[in-house]
C-alpha positions in Angstrom: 19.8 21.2 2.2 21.3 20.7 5.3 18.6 19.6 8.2 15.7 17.7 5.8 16.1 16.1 2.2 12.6 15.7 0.3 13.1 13.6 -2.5 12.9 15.6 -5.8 10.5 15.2 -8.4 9.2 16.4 -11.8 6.1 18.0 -11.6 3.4 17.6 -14.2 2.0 21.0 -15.4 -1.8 19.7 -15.9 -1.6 18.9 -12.0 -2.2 21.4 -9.2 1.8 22.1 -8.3 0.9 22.7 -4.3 -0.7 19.3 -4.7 2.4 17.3 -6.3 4.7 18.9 -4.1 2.5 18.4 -0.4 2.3 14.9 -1.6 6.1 14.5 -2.2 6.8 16.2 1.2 4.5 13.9 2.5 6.1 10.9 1.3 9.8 12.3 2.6 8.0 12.8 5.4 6.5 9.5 6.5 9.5 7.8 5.0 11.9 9.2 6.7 14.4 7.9 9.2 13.8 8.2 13.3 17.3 10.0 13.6 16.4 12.4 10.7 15.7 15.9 12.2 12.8 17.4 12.6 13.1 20.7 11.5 12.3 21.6 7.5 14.0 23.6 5.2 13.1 27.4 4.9 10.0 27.8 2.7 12.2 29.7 0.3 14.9 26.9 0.2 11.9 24.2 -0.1 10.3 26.3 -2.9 13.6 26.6 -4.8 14.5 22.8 -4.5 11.3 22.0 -6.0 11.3 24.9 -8.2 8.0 26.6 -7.6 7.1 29.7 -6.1 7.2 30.8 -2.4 3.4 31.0 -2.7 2.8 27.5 -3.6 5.2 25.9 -1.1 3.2 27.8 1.7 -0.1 26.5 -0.3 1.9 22.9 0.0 2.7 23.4 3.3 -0.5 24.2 5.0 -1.8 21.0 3.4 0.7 19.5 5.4 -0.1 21.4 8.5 -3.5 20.8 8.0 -3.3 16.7 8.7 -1.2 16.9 11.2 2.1 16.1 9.8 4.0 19.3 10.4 3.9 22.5 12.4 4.6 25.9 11.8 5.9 28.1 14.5 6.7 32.4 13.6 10.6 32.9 13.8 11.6 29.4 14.7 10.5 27.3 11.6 8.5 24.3 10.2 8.7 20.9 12.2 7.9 17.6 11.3 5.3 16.1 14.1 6.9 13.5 16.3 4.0 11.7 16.1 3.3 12.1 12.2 2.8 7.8 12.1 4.7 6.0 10.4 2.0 3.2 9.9 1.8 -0.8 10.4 4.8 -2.7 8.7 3.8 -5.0 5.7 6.8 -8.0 7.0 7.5 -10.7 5.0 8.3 -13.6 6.9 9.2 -17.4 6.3 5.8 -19.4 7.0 1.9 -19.1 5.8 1.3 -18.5 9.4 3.2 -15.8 9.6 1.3 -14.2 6.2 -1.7 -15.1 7.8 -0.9 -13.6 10.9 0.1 -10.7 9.3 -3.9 -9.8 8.6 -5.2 -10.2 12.0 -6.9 -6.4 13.5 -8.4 -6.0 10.4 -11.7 -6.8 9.1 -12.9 -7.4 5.3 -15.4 -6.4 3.2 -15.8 -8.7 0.4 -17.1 -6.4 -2.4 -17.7 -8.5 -5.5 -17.0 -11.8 -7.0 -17.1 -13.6 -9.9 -15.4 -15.2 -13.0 -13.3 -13.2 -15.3 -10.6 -14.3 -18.6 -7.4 -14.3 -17.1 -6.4 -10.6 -17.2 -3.0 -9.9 -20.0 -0.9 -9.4 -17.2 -1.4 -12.4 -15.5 -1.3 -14.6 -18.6 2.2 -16.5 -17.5 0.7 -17.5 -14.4 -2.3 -19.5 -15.4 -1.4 -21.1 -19.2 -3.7 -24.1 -18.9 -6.7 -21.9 -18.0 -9.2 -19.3 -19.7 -11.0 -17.7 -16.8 -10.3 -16.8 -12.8 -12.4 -16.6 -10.2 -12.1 -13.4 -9.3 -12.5 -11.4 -5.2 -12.6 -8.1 -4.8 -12.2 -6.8 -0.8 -11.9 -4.1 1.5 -9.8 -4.2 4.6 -10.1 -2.0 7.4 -8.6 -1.5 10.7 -10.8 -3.4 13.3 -10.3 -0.3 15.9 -10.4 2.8 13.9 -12.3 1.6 10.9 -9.9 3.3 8.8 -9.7 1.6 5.1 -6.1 0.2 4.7 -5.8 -1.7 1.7 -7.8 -3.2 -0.9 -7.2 -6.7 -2.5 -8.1 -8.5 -5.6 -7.7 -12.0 -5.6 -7.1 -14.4 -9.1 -7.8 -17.8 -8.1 -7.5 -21.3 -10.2 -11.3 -22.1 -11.3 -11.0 -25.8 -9.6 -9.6 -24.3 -6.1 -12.2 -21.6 -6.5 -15.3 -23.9 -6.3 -14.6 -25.3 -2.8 -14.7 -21.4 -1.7 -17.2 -20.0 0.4 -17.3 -16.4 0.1 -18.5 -15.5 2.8 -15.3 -16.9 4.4 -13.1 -14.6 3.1 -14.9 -11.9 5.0 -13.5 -13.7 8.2 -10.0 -15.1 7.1 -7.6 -14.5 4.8 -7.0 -16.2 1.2 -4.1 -18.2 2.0 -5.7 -19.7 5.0 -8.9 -20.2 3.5 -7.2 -22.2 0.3 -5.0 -23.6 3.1 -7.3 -25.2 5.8 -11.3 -25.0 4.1 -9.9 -26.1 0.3 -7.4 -28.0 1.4 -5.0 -26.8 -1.1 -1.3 -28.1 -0.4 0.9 -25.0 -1.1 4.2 -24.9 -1.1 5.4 -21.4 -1.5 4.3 -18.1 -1.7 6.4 -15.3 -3.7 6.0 -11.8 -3.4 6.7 -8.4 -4.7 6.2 -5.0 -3.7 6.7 -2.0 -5.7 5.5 2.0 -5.0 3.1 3.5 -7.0 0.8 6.7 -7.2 -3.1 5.8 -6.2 -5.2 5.4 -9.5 -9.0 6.8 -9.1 -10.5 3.9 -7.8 -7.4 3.1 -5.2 -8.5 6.7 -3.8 -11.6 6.5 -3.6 -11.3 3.0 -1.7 -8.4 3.9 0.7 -9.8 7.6 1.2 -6.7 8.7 0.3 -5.9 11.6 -2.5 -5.4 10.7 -6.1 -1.7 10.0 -6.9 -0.6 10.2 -3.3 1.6 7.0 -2.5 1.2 3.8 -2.3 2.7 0.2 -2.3 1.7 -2.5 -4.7 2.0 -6.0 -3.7 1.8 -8.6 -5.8 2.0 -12.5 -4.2 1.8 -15.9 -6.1 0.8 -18.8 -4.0 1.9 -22.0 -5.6 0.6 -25.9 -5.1 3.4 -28.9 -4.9 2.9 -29.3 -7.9 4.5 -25.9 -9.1 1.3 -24.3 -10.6 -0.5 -21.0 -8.9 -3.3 -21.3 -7.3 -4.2 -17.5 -6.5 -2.5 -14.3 -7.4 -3.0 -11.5 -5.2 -2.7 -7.7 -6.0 -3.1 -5.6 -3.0 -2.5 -1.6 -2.8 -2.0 -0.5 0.9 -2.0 3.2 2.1 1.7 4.2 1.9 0.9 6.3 4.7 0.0 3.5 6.7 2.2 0.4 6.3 6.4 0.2 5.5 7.5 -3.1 4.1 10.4 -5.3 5.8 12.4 -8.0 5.0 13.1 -10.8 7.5 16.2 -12.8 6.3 17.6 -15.9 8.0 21.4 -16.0 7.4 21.8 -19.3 8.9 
């Protein structure tokens, strides 16, 4: 294709097909580059590149058209939005400041708590333990009220007694391990990875099932080398790009 290149993908026959394939446009879309153009593919050459009928793609397409993300005009074509949003950036920087500042314009919702055994998964980071306190929150942007991402927290059981809940409706983890436990930390290692949103990731981020997202994962670490919290957030893919800020001094 010569003006647009959607990603391909292989669609799974017990899904609807316009679905996968809106949802895969969608991605391309919000992911693209500002110097990409604006005008799509044909709706023949998109439903050939995808390898569905000329039906579907129109089915696929007024999804699309539907929330704002394209536009179709008769004889000229299909354009992408030039204000189809890109979303907030999720940057990782080199200080807790800057992690903590990264939260501010949202607010929380703290939705449970409790004490859990350490899940499988997280088994290498907490050896010496059997259970983690566990927080369960919702964040939203503070002007639109739009969910954004939701966050479960894994916290050592001895950090976990000094917090207050009800703080972490107010600030985020680090700071409240930081400055109201007291915690020293050291370092705080992160990854993110893209994903499809599971059932209860849709539900919480009002956002369809299996559209994208990105999965963070962050470790905050004592002086002493051991983890104090483990953080697994899922933020809106259609909301947030992640950066990297390197120093190469």
């Amino acid at each position: 294709m010569t003006s647009f290149a959607p990603d391909s993908i292989v669609l799974n026959r017990k899904l609807p097909l316009w679905y996968q394939v809106s949802q895969s446009l969608r991605a391309s879309i919000l992911g693209r580059s500002p110097h990409d153009p604006l005008r799509l593919p044909t709706e023949e050459q998109l439903a050939d590149h995808y390898g569905v009928s000329v039906l579907t793609m129109r089915q696929a397409l007024k999804e699309l058209e539907d929330e704002g993300l394209i536009s179709r005009h008769r004889r000229r074509g299909t354009f992408i939005e030039p204000a189809a949003r890109r979303g907030s950036p999720v940057r990782l920087l080199g200080s807790v400041d800057a992690i903590v500042a990264q939260q501010s314009g949202m607010t929380s919702e703290l939705l449970d708590h409790g004490r859990c055994p350490v899940p499988a998964e997280l088994a290498e980071f907490f050896p010496d333990v059997e259970e983690v306190a566990t927080y369960h929150r919702l964040r939203c942007d503070e002007k639109t009220g739009e969910p954004t991402n939701h966050a479960r927290n894994y916290v050592r059981p001895e950090a976990a007694g000094r917090i207050d809940p009800q703080d972490l409706a107010r600030w985020p983890m680090t700071k409240v391990l930081r400055d109201v436990v007291g915690a020293d930390i050291s370092r705080i290692t992160d990854t993110v990875e893209a994903r499809l949103a599971d059932p209860e990731t849709a539900r919480l981020l009002q956002v369809p099932l299996l559209s994208p997202i990105l999965h963070y994962t962050g470790i905050t670490y004592d002086r002493a080398g051991r983890p104090l919290d483990v953080a697994v957030i899922h933020y809106r893919g259609d909301r947030f790009s992640f950066t990297v800020t390197l120093d190469a001094t």
